[in-house]
VOKOLGU-444783 format. One record per residue: x, y, z of N, C-alpha, C in turn. Coordinates in steps of 0.02 Angstrom, whole numbers, plus 50000, padded with zeros to 5 digits. Each point is the difference from the previous one (the first is absolute). Layout:
<recs>
XYZXYZXYZ/...
</recs>
This chain:
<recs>
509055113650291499574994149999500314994649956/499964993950027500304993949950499564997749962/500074999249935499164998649947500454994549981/499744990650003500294995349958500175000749912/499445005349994500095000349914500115005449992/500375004549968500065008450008500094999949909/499725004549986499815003449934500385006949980/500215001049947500155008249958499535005050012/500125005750027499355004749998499695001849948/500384996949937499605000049938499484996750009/499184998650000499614994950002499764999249935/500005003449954499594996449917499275002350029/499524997349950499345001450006499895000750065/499834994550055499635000150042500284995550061/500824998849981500364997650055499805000950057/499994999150061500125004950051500144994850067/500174995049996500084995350057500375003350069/500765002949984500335004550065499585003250010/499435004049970499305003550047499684996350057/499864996149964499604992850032500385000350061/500644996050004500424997850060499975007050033/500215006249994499795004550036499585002550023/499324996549961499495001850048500094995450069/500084993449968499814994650051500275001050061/500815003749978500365001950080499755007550029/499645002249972499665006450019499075001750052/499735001249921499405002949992499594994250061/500254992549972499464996550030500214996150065/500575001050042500365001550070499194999550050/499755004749970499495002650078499364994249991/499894999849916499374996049977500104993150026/500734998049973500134992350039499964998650084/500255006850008500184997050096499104998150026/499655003549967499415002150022499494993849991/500294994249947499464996049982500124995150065/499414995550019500214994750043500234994549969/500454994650042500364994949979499374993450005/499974998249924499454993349993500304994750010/499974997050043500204991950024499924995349943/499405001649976499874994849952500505001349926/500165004949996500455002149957500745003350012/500514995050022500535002750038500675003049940/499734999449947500695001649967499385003549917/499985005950044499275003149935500625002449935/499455001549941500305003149929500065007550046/500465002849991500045007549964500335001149957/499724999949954500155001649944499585005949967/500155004749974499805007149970500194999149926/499255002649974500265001249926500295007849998/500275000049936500345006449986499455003149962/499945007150026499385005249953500455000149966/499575001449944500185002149910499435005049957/500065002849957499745004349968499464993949948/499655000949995499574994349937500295001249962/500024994649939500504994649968499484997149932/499855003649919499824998849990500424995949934/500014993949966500534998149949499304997149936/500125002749922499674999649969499984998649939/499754998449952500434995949935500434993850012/499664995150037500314993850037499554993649989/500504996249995499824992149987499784999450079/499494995150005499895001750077499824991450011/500184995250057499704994150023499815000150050/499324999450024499874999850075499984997150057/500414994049960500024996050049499654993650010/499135001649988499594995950033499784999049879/500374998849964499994996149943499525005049950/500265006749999499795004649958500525003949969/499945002449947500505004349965499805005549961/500105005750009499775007249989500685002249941/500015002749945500464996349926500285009950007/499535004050012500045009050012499885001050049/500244998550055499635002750071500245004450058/499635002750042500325005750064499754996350063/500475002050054499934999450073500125006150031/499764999450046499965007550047500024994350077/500605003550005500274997350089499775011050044/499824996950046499745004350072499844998850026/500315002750070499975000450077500204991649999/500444997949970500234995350022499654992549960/499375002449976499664992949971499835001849895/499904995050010499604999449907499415003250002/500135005149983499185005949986499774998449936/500124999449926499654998549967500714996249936/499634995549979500314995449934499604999349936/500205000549941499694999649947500345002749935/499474999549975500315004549901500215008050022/499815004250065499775005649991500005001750067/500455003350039499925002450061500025008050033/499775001050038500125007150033500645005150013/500155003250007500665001749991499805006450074/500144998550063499865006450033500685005150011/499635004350034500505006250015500594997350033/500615002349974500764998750024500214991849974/499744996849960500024992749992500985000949957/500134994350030500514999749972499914995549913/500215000649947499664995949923500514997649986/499884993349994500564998949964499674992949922/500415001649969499664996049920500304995249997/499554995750013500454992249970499964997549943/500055004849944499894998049922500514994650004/499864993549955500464993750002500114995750076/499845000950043499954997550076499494997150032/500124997250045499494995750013500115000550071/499315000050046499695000650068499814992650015/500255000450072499614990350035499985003150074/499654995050027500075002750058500694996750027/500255001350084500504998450010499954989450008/500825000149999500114991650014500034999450060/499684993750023500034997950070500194992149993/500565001250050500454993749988499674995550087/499804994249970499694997650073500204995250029/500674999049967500504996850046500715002549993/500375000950039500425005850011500334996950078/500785001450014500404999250022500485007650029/499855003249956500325008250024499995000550069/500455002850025500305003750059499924994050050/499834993149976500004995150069500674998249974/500354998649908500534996849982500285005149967/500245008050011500175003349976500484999649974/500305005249952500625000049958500285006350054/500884997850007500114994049979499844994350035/500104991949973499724996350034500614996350034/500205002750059500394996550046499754995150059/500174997350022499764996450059499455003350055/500395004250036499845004450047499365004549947/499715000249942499375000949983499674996349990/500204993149978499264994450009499505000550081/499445003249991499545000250043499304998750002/500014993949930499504997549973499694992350019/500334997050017499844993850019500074998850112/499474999350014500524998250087499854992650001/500424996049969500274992950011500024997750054/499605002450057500034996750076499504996050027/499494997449954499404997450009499644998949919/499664995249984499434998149943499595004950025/499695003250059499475004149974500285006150062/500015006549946500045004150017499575004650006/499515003150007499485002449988500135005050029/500225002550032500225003650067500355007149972/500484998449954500465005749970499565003649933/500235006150006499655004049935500635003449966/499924997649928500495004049962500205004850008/499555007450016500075004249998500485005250042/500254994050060500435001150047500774998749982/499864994849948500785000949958500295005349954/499395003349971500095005149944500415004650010/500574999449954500565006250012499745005449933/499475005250037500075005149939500345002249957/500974999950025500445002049955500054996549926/499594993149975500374994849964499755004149932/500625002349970499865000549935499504997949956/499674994150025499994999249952499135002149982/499905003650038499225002850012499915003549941/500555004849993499995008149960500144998649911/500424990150011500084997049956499494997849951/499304998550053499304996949987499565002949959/500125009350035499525002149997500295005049918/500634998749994500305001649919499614994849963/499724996350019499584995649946499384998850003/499845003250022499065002750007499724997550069/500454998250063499724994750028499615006150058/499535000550008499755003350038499794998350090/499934993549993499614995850072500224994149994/500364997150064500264992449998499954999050061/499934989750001499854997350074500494996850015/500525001650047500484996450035499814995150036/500344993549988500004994350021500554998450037/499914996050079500444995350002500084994949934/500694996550015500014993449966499554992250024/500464995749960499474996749989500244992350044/500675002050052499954993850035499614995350046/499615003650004499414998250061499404998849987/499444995450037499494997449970499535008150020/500135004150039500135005150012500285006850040/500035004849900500945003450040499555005550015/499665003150023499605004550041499755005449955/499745006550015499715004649965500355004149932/499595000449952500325002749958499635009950010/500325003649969499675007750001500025003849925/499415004649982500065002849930500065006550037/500635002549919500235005750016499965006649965/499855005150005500245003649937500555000949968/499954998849959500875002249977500455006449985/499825004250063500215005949976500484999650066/500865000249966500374999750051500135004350057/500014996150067499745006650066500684998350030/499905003750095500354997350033499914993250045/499344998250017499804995950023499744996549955/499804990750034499464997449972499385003049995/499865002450087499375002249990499535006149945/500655003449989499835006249941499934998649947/500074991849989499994994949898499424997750023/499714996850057499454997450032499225001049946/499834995149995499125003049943499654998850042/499675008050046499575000350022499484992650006/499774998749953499374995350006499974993649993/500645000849983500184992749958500124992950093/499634997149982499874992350060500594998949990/500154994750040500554997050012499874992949975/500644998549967500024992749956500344994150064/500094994950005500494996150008500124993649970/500834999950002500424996049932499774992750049/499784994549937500034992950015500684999349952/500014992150014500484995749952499724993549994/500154996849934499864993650009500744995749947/499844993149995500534998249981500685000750002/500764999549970500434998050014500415005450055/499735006050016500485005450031499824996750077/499394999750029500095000550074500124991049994/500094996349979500414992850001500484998750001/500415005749965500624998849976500275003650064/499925005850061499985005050029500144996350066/499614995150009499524996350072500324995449983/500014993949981500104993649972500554996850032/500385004650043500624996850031499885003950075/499475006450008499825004050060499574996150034/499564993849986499514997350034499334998249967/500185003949929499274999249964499595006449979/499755000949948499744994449964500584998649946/500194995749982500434996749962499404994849925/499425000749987499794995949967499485005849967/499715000549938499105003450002499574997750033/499974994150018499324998950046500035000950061/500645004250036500205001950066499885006049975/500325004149946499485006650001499315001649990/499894993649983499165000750006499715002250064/500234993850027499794999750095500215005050039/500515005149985500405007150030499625003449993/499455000049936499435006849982499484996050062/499924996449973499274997550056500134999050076/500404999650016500155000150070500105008350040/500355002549949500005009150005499245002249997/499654998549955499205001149994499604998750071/499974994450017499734997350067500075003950049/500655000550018500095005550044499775005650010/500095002349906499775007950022499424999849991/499394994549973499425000950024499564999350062/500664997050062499935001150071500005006150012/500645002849984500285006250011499255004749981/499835000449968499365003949947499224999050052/500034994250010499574996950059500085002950051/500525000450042499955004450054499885007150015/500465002449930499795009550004499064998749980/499574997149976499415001149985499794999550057/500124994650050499564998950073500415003750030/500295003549993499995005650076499775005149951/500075002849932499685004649965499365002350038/499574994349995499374997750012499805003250088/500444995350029499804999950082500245009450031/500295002549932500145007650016499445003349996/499534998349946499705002149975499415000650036/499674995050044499664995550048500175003550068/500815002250022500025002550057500144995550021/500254992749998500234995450020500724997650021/500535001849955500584997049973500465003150058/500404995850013500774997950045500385005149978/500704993350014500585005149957499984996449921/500215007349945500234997449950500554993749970/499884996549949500304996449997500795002049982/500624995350015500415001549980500385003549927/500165006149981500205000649928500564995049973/499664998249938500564996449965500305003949923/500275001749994500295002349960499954995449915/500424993150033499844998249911499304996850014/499554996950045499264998349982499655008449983/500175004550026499705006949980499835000249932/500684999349947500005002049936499514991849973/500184995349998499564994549987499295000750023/499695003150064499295000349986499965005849959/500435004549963499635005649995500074998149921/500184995349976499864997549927499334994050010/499884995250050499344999050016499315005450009/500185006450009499415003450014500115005049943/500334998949943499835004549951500135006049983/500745000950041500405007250017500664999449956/500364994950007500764996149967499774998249929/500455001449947499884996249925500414996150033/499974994549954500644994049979500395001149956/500554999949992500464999949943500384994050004/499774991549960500414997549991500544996949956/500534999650030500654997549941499934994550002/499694998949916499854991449992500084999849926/500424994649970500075000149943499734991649944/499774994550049499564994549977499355001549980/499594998249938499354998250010499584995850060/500354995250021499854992450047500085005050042/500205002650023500195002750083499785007150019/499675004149929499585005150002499384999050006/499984991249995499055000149974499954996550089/500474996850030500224999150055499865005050059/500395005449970499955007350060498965001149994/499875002749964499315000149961499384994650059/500254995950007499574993750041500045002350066/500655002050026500165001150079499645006250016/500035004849944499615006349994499355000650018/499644994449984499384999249987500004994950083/500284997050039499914995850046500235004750043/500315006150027499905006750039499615003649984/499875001849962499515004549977500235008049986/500525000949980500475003749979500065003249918/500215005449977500224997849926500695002649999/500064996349928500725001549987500085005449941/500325004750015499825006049931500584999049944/500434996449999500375000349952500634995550014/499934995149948500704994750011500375004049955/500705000250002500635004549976500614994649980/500125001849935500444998249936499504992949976/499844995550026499304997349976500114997949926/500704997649985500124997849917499674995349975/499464993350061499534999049970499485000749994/499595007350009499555000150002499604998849942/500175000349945499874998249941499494992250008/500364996750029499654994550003499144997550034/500025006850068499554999150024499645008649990/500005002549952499585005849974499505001050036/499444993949951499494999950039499695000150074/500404995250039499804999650060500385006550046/500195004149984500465007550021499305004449972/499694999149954499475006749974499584997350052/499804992950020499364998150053500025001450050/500835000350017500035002550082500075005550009/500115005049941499975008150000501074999550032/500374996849975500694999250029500445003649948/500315006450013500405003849955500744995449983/500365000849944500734996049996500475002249966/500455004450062500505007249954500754996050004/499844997449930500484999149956500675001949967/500484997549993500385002849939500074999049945/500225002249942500015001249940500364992949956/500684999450022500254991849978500504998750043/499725002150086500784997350053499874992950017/500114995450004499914993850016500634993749986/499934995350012500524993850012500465001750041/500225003750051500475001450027499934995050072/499524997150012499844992550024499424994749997/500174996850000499404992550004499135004249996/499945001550059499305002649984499745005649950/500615003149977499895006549981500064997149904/500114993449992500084995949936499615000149946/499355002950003499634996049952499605007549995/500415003549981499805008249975499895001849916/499645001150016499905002349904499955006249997/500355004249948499775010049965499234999149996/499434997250023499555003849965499514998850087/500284997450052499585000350051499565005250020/500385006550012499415006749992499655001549951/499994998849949499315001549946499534992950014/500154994550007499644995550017499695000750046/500165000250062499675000350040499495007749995/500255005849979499615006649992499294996649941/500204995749980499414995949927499624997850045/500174997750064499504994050030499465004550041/500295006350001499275004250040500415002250066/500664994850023500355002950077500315006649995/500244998850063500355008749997500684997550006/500445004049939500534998949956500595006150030/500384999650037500325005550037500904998449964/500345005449959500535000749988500515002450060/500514997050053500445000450051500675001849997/500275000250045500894999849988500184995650044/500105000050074500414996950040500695000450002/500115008349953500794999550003499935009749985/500625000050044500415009149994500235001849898/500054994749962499945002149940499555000949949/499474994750015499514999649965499375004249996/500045002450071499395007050010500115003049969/500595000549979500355008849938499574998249933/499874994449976499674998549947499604996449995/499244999450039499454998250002499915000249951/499765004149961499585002049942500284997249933/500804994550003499964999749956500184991050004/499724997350070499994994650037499114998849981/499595003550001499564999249978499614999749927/500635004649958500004998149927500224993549973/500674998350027499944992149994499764997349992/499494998550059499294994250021499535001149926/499895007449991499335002849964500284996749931/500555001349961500354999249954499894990049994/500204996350058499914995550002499534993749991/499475003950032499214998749996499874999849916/500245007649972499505000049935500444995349950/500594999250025500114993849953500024993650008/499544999950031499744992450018499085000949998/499955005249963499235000349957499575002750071/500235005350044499585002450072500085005149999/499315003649963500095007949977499625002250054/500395003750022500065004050060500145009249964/499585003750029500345006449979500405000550064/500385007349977500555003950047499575002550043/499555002049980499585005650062499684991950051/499784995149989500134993350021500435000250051/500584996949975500504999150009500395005550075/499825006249994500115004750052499674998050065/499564996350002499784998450069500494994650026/500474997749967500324996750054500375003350045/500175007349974500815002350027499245006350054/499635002149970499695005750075499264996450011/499514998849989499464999250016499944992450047/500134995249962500184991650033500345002050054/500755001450030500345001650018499575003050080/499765005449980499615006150050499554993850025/499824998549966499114991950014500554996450059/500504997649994500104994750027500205003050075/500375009050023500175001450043499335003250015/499545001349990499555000950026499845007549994/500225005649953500265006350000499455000749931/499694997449965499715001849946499475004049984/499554999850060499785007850008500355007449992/500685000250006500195005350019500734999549940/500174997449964500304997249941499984996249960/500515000149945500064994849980499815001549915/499495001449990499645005349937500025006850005/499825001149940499895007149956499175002950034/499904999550051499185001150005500055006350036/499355005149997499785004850030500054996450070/500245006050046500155000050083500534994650015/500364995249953500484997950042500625003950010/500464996350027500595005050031500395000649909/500325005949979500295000949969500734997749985/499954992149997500744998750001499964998649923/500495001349960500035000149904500705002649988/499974994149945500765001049968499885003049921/500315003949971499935002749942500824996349971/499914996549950500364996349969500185002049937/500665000749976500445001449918499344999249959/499984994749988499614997749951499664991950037/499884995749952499554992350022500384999950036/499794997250078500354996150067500084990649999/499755000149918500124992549997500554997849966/500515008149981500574999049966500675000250023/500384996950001500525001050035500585005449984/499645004949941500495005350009499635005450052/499404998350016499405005150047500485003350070/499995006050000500255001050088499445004450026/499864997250068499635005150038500445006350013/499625006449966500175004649998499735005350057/499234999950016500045003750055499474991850037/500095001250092499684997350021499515004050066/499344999950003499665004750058499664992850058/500185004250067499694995450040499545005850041/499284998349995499465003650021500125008249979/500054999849933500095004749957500735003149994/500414998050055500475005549998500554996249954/500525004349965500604996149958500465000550041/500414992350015500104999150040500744995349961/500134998849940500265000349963499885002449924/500625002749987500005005449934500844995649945/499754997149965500964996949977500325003949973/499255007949982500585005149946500595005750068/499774997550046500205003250077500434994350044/500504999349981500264996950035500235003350080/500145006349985500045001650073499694999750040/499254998449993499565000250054499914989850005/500554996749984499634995550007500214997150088/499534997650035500204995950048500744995950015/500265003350055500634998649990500294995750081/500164995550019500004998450079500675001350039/499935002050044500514999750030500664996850008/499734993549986500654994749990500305000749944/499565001249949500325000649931500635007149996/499915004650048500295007350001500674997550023/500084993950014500845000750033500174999450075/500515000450026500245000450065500265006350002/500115003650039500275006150038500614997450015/500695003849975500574996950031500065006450079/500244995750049499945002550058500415009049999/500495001149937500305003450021499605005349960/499644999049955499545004649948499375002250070/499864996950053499435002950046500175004650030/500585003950013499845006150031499505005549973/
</recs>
């Protein structure tokens, strides 16, 4: 059997992923052939968690995420979810214990903008599969069809607590089509990283990328031509939206013809009109966020989260009124005109104003150190008199994050019944000597750093076969 990631038969605690892939090419053969194929869902998750033995860690600094901090505390991970959190937990039969005297528990990081396996490492030509530059609105293409499971730099992510991330197209297009959240537990397929529950996002743009892109292709070449690219795309697909309801209807009635024609990119555009699609847009003006915000409100649409957003600072307030998340970075900015007028303390500001304050990457290096991309900001804030605690402060990197992909029921915090994704950390994760030391996704450890042999390893990284070594 070919497994993209192949592992040491050593597994450490509760390794066991080559199980996993062997089941998947095995046990569940008969279970899969057997299910029927959902139209409405043509490219489903399978994805399987890995059983594990319960997982109890105790004498631990603990953050939950949702702006609490437990100073002596225990977790108990089973059957895959958060069974109980506190000063004081259960310990059942066969539990695996482990003591985090001096250590500290969070739940996992979720990076909610992310580029992996559409711009993999390495990054040669023939892997850019992030942008399709053939049109201002693409709506049509879904990231998830670019995703090369092999890209390093997954196994890279998840060495730094990153547990769940949302791949994005880029950002040349007024729009570059569907984005997908994944687990981060490196598979052979997309579909086996796939999060079950997690909706589907799709990437907007505004300002200088789809101008600069178009501007010599036919347009839009100006902002107030990307204005009119959103609203003219809107119109349509509220035709488009219009017609599936009246034959909906006349089906319903016993009435209706033939169906209307499928459209592919009006498909994904009504299905962010009817409340199925987040928004994720790349917008980095105040003027042209409070802009997107108006058009929002004249479809009748929302937008769940403008991304890198260096000024959101400016318009705080009117982001907490519209309920509009803004996942930020720490101090990346001036690297052009719009991106100019960035200040270190935009995420605690805006987290002051009541909005939802989301710590990002947008890059294959920076996911490795979320946690200390978000100490920055926190560090930044309090010296500019914006006392924020750490246990605070943690909702940008899992709880905000989970809010904005729509997954927060089922992550994101330290809470009874969610999925067990948690990083157990050296010591403070707001320090930059901190390493994630073990990481569990729906209880299981899934990285161990005192185990390097079991760590996720890809195929590409293993080398070439010289032809004469294959006999």
């Amino acid at each position: 059997m070919h497994k993209t990631f192949k592992h040491n038969k050593k597994m450490g605690v509760a390794l066991a992923l080559s199980a996993l892939l062997l089941t998947a090419c095995s046990d569940d053969k008969e279970a899969q052939s057997s299910q029927q194929y959902d139209k409405s869902n043509p490219f489903p998750s399978t994805y399987q968690r890995i059983e594990s033995a319960p997982v109890v860690i105790s004498n631990v600094t603990i953050l939950d995420g949702i702006g609490n901090k437990i100073t002596e505390g225990a977790i108990l991970l089973e059957d895959g979810k958060i069974t109980e959190v506190g000063e004081d937990v259960s310990t059942p039969s066969g539990a695996i214990e482990i003591d985090g005297t001096g250590k500290w528990v969070t739940p996992g990081i979720i990076d909610n903008h992310s580029h992996l396996g559409v711009y993999p490492s390495p990054g040669t030509r023939s892997h850019s599969d992030g942008n399709e530059m053939t049109g201002p609105v693409t709506a049509e293409v879904w990231a998830e069809h670019s995703i090369w499971p092999q890209d390093p730099g997954f196994q890279r992510a998840l060495a730094g607590g990153v547990t769940a991330l949302q791949i994005l197209p880029g950002s040349a297009n007024l729009f570059g089509g569907r984005s997908v959240t994944v687990k981060n537990l490196p598979n052979r397929t997309m579909q086996d990283m796939k999060f079950p529950e997690a909706p589907y996002g799709i990437k907007m743009a505004c300002g200088e990328n789809p101008k600069r892109v178009y501007g010599s292709k036919g347009g839009p070449m100006t902002r107030m031509a990307n204005v009119a690219g959103y609203r003219k795309a809107w119109i349509e697909a509220q035709e488009y939206q219009k017609k599936w309801a009246d034959f909906n209807a006349a089906s319903e009635a016993g009435t209706a013809g033939d169906p209307p024609k499928r459209d592919l990119r009006l498909e994904t555009l009504a299905g962010v009109l009817d409340g199925e699609i987040l928004v994720h847009m790349h917008c980095y003006r105040a003027d042209e966020m409070t802009v997107m915000m108006d058009v929002m409100k004249e479809f009748d649409y929302k937008i769940g989260t403008f991304h890198h957003a260096v000024e959101s600072y400016k318009i705080a307030d009117k982001l907490a009124e519209n309920g509009v998340c803004s996942a930020m970075w720490a101090d990346w900015w001036g690297f052009k005109m719009e991106a100019y007028d960035g200040i270190r303390e935009n995420i605690p500001m805006v987290h002051n104003a009541g909005a939802c304050a989301i710590v990002h990457s947008d890059d294959d290096i920076g996911i490795q150190r979320l946690n200390q991309e978000a100490a920055k900001a926190w560090s930044d804030g309090r010296r500019a008199g914006i006392d924020i605690s750490q246990a605070e402060a943690w909702q940008w990197l899992s709880a905000n994050p989970a809010k904005s992909l729509g997954i927060f029921e089922h992550t994101g915090s330290l809470e009874e019944g969610k999925n067990a994704d948690v990083v157990l950390w050296s010591a403070d994760p707001f320090s930059t000597y901190t390493q994630a030391e073990k990481v569990f996704i729906d209880g299981a450890l899934v990285y161990d750093r005192s185990e390097p042999a079991t760590w996720p390893v890809s195929d590409f990284e293993l080398g070439q076969i010289a032809q004469g070594d294959a006999k």
